[in-house]
C-alpha positions in Angstrom: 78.7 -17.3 -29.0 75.9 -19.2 -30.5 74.9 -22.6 -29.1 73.4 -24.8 -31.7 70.2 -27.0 -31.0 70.9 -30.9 -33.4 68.1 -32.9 -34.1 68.0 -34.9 -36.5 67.2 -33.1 -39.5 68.2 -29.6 -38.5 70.4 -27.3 -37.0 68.9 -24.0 -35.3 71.2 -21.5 -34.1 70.3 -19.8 -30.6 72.1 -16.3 -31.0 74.0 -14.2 -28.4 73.2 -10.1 -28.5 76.1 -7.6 -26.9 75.1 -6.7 -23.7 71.8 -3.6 -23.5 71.4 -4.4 -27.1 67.7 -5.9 -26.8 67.2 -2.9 -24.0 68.1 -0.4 -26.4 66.5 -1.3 -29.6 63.0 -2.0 -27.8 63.8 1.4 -26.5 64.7 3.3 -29.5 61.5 1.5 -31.4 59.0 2.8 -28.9 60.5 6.1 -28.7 60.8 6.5 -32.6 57.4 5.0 -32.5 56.0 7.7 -29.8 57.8 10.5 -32.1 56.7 9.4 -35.3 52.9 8.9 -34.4 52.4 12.1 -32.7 54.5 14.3 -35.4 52.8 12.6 -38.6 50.0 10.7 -38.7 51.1 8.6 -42.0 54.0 6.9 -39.5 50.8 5.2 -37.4 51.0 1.9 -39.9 54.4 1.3 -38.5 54.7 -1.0 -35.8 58.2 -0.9 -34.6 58.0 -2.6 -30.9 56.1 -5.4 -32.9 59.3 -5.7 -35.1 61.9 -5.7 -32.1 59.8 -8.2 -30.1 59.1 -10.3 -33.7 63.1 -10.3 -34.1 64.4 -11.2 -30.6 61.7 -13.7 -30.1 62.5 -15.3 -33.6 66.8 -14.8 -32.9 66.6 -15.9 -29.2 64.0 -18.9 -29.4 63.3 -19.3 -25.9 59.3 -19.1 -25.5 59.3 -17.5 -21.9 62.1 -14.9 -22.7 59.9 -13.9 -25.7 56.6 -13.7 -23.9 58.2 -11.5 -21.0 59.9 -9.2 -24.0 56.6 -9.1 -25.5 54.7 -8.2 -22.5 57.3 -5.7 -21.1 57.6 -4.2 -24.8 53.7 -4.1 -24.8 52.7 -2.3 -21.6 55.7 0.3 -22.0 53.9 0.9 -25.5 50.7 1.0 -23.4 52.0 3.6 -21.4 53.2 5.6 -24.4 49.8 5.4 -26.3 46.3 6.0 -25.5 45.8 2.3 -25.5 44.3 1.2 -22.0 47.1 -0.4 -20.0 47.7 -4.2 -20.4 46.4 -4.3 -24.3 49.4 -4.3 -26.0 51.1 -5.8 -22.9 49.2 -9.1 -23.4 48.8 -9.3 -27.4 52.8 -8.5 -27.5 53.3 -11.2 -24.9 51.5 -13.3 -27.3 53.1 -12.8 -30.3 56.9 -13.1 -28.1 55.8 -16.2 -27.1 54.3 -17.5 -30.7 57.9 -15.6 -32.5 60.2 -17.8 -29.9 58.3 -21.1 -30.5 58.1 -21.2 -34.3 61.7 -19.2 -34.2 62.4 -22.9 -32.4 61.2 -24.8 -34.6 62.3 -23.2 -38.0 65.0 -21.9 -39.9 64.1 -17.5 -39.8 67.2 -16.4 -41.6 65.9 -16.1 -44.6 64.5 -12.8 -46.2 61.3 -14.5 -47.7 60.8 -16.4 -44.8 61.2 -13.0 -42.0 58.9 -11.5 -44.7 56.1 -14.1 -44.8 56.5 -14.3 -41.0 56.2 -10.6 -40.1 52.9 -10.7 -42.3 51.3 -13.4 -40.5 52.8 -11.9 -36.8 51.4 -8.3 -37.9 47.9 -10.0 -38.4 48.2 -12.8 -35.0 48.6 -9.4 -33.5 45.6 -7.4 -34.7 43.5 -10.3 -34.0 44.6 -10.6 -30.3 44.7 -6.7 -30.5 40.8 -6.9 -31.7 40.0 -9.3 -29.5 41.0 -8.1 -26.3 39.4 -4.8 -27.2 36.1 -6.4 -27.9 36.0 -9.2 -24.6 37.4 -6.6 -22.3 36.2 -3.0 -23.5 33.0 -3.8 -25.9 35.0 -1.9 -28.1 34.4 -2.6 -32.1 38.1 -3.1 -33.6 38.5 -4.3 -37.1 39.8 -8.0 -37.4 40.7 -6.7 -41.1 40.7 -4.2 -43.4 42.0 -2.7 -46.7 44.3 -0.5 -44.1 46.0 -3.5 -42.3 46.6 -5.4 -45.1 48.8 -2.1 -46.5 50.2 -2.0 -42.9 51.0 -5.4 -42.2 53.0 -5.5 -46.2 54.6 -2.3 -45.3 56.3 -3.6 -41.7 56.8 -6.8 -43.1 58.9 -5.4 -45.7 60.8 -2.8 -43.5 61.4 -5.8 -40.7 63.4 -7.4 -43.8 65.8 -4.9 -43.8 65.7 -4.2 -40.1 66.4 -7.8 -39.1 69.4 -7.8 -41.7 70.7 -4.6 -39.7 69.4 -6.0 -36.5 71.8 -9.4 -37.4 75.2 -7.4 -37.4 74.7 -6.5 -33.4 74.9 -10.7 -32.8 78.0 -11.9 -31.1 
């Protein structure tokens, strides 16, 4: 079922997951990303919870449903990596609540779009990410580097085709 928001220039979907779906693909994307990080070391510029909380925040567009995926997503991540609890919990919480309001606001169905979106997200959330570390820890994270930019084209790329696969478990 999808209930449809009118205004006057636009019509924005608000989209309907089977039930467990948003429980088991922020699942499988922290476990995949646990696995893949600690097997290989080239996997570590994948961000995969970033990409289910991106997706469900953009699909579901309400802003306090997107910050509470974000900051569950985030401290399970925590918990996984050797990230001090609560960093990932509130930069993920962040981005969950920026993906809902702009996923509010604007037409995300388009490939471009997702793509140009996931860029900017991957780099909201270093910047939080690098923020928090440096306010909270006095530790020296990069804002930006060479590295991230190749990260965030690589997951914004991927999240392409994962949100196209990701739109086929809608109701």
């Amino acid at each position: 079922m999808t209930v449809r928001i009118d205004s006057e220039t636009q019509h924005i979907e608000v989209h309907k997951f089977y039930g467990g779906t948003v429980i088991i693909v922020c699942f499988l994307a922290l476990v995949a990303e646990a696995f893949l990080n600690k097997f290989t070391p080239r996997f570590q510029v994948l961000e995969l919870p970033l990409l289910a909380v991106v997706y469900f925040g953009l699909s579901r567009r309400n802003s306090v449903s997107g910050m509470f995926l974000g900051v569950i997503v985030g401290l399970l991540q925590d918990g996984l990596s050797l990230a001090p609890i609560g960093l990932y919990g509130i930069a993920k919480g962040c981005i969950g609540y920026l993906a809902s309001s702009i996923g509010a606001r604007l037409d995300t169905e388009h490939p471009i779009s997702r793509l140009i979106l996931m860029f900017l997200f991957f780099h909201v959330h270093q910047i939080i990410f690098a923020f928090i570390c440096h306010l909270l820890l006095d530790r020296p994270v990069p804002f930006f580097s060479v590295h991230l930019l190749i990260a965030s084209v690589i997951n914004a790329v991927i999240a392409v085709f994962l949100f196209a696969g990701l739109d086929r478990l809608r109701k």
